[in-house]
TORVOSE-609408 format. One record per residue (C-alpha): residue number from 1; residue in three letters; x, y, z. Coordinates in Angstrom, 3 decimals. Layout:
% residues N
+-----+--------+----------+----------+----------+
| num | residu |        x |        y |        z |
+-----+--------+----------+----------+----------+
| NUM |    ALA |        X |        Y |        Z |
...
+-----+--------+----------+----------+----------+
END
This chain:
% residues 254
+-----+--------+----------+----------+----------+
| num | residu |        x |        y |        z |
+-----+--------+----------+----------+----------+
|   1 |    UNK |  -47.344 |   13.007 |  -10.945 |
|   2 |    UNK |  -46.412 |   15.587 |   -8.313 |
|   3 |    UNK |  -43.255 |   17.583 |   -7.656 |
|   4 |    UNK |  -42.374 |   14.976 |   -5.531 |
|   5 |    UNK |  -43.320 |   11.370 |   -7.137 |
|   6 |    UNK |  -41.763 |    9.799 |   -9.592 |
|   7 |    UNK |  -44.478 |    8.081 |  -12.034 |
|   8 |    UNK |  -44.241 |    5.010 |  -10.642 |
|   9 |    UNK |  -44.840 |    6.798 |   -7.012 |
|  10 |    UNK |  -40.945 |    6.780 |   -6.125 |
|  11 |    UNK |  -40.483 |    9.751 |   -3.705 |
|  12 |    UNK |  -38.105 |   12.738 |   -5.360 |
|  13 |    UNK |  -36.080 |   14.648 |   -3.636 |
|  14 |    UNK |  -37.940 |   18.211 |   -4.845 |
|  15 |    UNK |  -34.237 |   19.602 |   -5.463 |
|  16 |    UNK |  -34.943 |   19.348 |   -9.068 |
|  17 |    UNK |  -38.500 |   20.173 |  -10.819 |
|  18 |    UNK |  -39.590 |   17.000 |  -12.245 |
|  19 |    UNK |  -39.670 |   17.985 |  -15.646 |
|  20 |    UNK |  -35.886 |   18.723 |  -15.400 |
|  21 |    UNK |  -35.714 |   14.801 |  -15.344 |
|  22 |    UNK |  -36.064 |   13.242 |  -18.638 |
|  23 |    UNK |  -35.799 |    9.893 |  -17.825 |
|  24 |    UNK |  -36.453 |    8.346 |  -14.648 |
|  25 |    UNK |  -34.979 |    4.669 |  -15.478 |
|  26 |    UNK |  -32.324 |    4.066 |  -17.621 |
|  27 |    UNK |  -32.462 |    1.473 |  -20.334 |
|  28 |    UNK |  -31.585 |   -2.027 |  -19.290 |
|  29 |    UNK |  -27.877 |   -3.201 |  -19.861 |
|  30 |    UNK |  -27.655 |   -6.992 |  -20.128 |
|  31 |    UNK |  -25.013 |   -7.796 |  -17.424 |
|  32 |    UNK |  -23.060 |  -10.283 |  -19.745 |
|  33 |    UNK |  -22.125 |   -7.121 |  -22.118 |
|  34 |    UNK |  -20.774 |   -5.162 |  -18.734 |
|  35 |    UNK |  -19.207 |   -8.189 |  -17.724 |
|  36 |    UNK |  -17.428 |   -8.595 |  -20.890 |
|  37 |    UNK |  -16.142 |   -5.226 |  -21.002 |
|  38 |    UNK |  -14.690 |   -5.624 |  -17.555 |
|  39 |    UNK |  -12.840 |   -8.931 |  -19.283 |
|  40 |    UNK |  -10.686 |   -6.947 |  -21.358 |
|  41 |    UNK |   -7.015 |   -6.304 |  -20.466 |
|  42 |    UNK |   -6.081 |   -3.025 |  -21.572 |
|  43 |    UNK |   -9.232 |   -1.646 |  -20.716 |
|  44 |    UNK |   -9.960 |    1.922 |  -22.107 |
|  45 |    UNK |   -7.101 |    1.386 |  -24.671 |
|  46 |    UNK |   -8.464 |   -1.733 |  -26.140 |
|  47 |    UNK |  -12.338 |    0.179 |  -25.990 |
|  48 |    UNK |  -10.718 |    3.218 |  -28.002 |
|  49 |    UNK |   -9.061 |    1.180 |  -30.477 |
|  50 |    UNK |  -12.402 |   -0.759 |  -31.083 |
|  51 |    UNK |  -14.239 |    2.378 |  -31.419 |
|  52 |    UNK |  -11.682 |    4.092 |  -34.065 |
|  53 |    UNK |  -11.829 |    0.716 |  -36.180 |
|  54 |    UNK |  -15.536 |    1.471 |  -36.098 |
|  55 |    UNK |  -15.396 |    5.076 |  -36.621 |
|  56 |    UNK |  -17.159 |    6.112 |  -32.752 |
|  57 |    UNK |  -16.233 |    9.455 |  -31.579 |
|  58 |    UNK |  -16.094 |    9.005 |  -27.697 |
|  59 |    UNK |  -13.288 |    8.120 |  -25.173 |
|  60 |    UNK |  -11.346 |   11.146 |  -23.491 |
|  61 |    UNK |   -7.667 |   10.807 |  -22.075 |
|  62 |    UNK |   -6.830 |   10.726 |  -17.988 |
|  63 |    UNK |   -4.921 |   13.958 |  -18.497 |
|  64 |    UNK |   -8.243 |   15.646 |  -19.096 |
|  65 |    UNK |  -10.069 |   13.541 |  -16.864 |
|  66 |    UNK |   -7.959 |   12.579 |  -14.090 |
|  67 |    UNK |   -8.818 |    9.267 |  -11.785 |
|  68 |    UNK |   -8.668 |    9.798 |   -8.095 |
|  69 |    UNK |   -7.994 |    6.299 |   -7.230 |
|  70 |    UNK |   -5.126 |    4.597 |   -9.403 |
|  71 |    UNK |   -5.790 |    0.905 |  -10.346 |
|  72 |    UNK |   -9.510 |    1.315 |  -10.719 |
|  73 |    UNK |  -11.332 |   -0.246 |  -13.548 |
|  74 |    UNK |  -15.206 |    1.245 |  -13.929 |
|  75 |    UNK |  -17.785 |   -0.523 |  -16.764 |
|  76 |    UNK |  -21.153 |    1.061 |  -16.223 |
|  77 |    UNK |  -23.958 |    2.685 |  -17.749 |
|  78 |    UNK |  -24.306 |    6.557 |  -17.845 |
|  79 |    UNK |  -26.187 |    8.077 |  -14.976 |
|  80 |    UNK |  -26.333 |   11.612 |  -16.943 |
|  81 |    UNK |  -26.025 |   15.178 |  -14.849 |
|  82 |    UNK |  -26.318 |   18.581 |  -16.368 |
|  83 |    UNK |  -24.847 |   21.662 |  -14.003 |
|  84 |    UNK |  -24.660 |   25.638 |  -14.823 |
|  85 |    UNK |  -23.355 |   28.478 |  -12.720 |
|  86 |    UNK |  -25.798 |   29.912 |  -10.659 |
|  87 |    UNK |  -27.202 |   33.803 |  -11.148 |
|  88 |    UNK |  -27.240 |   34.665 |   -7.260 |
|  89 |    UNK |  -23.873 |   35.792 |   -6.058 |
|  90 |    UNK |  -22.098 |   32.775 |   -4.199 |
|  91 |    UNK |  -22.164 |   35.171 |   -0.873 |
|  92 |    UNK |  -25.410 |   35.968 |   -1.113 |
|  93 |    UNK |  -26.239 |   32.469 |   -1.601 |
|  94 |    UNK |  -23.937 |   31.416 |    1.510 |
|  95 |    UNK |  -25.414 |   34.129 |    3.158 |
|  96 |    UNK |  -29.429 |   33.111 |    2.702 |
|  97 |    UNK |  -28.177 |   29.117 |    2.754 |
|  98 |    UNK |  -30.013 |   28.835 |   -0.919 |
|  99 |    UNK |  -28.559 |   25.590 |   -2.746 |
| 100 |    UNK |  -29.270 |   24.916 |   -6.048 |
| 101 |    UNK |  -27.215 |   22.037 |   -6.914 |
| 102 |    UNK |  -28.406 |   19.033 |   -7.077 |
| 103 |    UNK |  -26.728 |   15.589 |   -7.584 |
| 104 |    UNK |  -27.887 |   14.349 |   -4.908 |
| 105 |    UNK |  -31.533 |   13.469 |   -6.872 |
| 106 |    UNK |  -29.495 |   11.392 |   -9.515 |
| 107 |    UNK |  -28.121 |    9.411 |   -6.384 |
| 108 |    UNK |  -31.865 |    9.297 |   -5.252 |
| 109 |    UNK |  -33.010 |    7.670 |   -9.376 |
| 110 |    UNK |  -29.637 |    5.456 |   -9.314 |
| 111 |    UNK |  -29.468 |    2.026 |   -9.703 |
| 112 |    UNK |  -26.126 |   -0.598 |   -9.071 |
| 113 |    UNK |  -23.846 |   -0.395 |  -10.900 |
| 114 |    UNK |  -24.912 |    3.605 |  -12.560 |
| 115 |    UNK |  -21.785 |    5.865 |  -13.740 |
| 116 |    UNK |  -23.039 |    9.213 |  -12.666 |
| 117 |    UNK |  -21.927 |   11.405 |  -15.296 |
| 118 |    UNK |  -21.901 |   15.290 |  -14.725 |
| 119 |    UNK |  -21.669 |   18.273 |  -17.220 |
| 120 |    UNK |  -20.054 |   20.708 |  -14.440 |
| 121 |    UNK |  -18.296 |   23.788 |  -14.049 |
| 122 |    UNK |  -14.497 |   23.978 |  -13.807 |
| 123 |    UNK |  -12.555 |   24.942 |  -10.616 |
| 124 |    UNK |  -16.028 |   24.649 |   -8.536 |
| 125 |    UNK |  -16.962 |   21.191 |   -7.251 |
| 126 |    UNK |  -19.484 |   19.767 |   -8.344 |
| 127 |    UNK |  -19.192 |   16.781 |   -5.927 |
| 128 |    UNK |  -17.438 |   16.471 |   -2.678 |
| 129 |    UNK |  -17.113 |   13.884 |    0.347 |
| 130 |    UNK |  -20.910 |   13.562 |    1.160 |
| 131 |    UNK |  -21.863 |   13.206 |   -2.073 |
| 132 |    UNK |  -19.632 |   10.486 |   -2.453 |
| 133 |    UNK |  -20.565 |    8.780 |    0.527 |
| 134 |    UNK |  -24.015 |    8.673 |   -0.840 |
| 135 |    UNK |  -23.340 |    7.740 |   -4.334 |
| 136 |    UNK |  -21.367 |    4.692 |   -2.802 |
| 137 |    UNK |  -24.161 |    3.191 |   -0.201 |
| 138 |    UNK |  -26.536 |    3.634 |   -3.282 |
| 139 |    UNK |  -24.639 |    1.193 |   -5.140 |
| 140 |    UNK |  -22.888 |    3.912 |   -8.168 |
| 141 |    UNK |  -19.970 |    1.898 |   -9.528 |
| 142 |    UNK |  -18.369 |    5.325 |   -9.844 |
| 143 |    UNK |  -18.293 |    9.364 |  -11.184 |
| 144 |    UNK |  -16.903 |   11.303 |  -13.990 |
| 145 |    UNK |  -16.799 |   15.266 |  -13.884 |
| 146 |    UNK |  -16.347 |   17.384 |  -16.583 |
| 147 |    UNK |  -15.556 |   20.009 |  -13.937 |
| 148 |    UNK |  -14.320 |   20.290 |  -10.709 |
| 149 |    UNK |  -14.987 |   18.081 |   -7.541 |
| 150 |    UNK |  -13.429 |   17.968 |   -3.791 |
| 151 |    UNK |  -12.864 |   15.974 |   -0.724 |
| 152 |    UNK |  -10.800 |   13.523 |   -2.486 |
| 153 |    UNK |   -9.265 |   11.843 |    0.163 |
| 154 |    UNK |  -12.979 |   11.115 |    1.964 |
| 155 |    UNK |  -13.951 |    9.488 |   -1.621 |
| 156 |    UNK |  -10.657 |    7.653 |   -1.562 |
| 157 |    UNK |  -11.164 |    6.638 |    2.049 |
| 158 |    UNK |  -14.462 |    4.880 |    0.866 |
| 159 |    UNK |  -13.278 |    3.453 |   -1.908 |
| 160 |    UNK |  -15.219 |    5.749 |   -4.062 |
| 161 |    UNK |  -13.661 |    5.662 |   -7.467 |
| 162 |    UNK |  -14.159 |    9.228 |   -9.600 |
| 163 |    UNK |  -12.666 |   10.867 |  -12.648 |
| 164 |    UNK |  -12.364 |   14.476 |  -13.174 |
| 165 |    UNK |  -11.293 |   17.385 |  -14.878 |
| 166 |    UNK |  -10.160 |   19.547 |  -11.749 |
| 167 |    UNK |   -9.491 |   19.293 |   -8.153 |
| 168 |    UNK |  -10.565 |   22.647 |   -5.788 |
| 169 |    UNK |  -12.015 |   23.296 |   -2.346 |
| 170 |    UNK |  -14.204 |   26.260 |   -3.634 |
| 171 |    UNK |  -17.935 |   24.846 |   -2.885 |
| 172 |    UNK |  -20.426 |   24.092 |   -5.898 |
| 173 |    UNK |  -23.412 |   24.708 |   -3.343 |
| 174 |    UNK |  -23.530 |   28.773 |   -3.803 |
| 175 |    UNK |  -22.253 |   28.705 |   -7.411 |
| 176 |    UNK |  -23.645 |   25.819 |   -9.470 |
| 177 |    UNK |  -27.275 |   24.680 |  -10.451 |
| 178 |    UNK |  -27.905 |   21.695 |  -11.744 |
| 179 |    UNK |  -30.942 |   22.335 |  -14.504 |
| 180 |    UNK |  -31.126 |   18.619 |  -15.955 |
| 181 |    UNK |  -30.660 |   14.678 |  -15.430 |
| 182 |    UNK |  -30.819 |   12.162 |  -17.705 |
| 183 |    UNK |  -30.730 |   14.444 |  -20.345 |
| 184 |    UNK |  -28.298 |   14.683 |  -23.694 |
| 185 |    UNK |  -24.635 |   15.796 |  -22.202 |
| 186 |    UNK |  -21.140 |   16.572 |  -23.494 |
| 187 |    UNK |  -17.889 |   15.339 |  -21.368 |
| 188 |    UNK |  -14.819 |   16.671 |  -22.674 |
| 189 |    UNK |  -16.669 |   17.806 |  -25.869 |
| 190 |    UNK |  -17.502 |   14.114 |  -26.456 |
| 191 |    UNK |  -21.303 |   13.758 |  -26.894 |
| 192 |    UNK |  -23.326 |   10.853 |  -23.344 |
| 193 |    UNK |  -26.538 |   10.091 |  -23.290 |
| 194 |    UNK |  -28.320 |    8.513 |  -20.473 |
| 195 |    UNK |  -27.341 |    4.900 |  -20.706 |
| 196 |    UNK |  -24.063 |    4.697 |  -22.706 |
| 197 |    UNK |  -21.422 |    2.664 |  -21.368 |
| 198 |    UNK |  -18.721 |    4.515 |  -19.006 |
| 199 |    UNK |  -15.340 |    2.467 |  -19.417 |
| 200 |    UNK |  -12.711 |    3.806 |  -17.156 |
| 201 |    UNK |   -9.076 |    3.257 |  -15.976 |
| 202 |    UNK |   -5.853 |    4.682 |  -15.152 |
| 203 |    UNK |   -5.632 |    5.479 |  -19.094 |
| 204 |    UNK |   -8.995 |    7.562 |  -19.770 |
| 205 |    UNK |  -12.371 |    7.129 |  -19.858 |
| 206 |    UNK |  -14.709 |    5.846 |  -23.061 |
| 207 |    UNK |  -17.908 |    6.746 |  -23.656 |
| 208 |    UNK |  -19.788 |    3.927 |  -25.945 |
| 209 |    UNK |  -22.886 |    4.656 |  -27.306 |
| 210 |    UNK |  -25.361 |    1.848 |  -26.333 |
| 211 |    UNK |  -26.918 |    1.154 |  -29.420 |
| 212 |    UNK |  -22.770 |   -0.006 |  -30.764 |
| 213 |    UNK |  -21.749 |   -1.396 |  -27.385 |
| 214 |    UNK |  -22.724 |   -5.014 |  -28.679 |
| 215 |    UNK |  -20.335 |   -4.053 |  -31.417 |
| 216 |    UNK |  -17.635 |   -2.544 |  -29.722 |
| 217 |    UNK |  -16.944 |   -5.359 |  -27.604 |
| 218 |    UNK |  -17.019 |   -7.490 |  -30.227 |
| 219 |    UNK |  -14.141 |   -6.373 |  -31.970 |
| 220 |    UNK |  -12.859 |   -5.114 |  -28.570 |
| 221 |    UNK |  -12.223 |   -8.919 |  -27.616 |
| 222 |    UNK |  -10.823 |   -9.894 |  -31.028 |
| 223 |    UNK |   -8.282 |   -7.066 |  -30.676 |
| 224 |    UNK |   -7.327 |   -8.530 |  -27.138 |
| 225 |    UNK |   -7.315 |  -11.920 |  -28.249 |
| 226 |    UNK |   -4.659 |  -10.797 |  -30.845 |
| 227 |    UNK |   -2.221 |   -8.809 |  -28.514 |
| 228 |    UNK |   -2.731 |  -11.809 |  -26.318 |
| 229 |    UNK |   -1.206 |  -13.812 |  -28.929 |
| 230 |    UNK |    1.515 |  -11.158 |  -29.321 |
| 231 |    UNK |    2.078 |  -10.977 |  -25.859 |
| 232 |    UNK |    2.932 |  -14.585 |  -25.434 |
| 233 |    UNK |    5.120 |  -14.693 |  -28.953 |
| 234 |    UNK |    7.162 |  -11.508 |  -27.268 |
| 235 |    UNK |    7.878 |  -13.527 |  -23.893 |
| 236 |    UNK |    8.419 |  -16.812 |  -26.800 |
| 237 |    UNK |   11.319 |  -14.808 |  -27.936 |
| 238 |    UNK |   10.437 |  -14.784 |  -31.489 |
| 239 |    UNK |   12.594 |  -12.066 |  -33.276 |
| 240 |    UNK |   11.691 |   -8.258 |  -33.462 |
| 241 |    UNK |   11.589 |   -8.745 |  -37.468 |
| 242 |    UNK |    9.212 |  -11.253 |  -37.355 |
| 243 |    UNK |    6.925 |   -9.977 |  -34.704 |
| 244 |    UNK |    7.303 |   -6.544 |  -36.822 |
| 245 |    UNK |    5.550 |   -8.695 |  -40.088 |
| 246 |    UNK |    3.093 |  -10.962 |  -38.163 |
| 247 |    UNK |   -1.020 |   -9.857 |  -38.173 |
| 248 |    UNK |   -2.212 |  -10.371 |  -35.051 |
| 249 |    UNK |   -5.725 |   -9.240 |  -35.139 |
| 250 |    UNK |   -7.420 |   -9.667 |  -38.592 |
| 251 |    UNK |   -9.358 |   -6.788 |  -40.093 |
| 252 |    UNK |  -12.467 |   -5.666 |  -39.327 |
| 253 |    UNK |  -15.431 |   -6.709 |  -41.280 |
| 254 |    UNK |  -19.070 |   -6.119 |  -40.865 |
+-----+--------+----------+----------+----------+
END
């Protein structure tokens, strides 16, 4: 394999060496589990209750990671991003047109459907406009930031969906290098790995480990199926009291 080639001869962008990428496909995600996920009501709510009952560490509130486009729902797996500051001076950098960051060879690797996940650095973006407007023709259901990105009305424009921790014009280009993909990650201080399951709303945004996913949704659609219940019981008009003693999801068991 060359700078250049992915090992199954895909052509790489060079932005990034090739070592920096630790995985060049992401594990397969069976489209009924994604498709299930994107069934629930309450989306990220109903996720983080699932993944409290079963003792998951992993979903992060939208005032920490704030959506750009209200009313989106995202289910995807983790396209994973790792950025640092850069050593050069951002002028110098400007000056000698030297850019070392480099999302743009995740959106090269990405498949349909991918949640590009980045690691960034705060009050810098990380991703603007023309990043967007590639991450959407590749088919990226979405992005979440830990960090700052830009041109959000060109990404709302396109219908680009992303979540993020902070909004500023101040260019990543001269300031941030991006040193791994598909590596280990932390969002928020919650631990992704290439792969996991992104589930995102106007609420927050979950992380699910895939190797509990299967799980998760599991008891994620018994919990729905219960406030469903509640739901129509509410509109029924059955008494506060007795809605206060009624079970409406049973407890959890193995």
């Amino acid at each position: 394999m060359t700078a250049e080639t992915a090992p199954d001869g895909r052509p790489l962008t060079g932005k990034v060496p090739s070592d920096a990428i630790r995985l060049f496909d992401l594990p397969v995600v069976d489209p009924a589990l994604i498709a299930g996920f994107l069934a629930l009501g309450d989306l990220s709510s109903t996720v983080s209750d699932a993944m409290d009952e079963l003792g998951l560490n992993g979903v992060v509130p939208a005032s920490r990671l704030k959506p750009t486009i209200p009313g989106s729902r995202v289910v995807g797996p983790a396209l994973t991003l790792r950025n640092i500051e850069q050593p050069v001076h951002a002028y110098k950098g400007a000056q000698d047109r030297v850019s070392r960051l480099a999302e743009i060879e995740a959106h090269n690797l990405a498949k349909s459907g991918d949640v590009l996940v980045i690691e960034g650095i705060a009050d810098i973006s990380n991703m603007g406009g023309i990043s967007s407007t590639i991450a959407k023709r590749q088919g990226e259901a979405a992005a979440i930031v830990d960090g700052g990105i830009r041109d959000v009305a060109e990404s709302v424009l396109i219908g680009f969906p992303r979540w993020a921790s902070s909004v500023s014009p101040i260019t990543g280009k001269w300031r941030i290098q991006t040193v791994e993909i598909n590596g280990p990650i932390h969002i928020c201080g919650v631990p992704v790995r290439p792969g996991d399951i992104v589930v995102a709303d106007d609420d927050g945004v979950c992380f699910v480990p895939l190797a509990e996913a299967a799980r998760v949704l599991k008891r994620a659609t018994e919990i729905r199926d219960g406030e469903s219940r509640r739901y129509e019981e509410i509109r029924a008009g059955v008494s506060v009291p007795d809605l206060a003693q009624r079970t409406y999801v049973y407890k959890f068991k193995e």
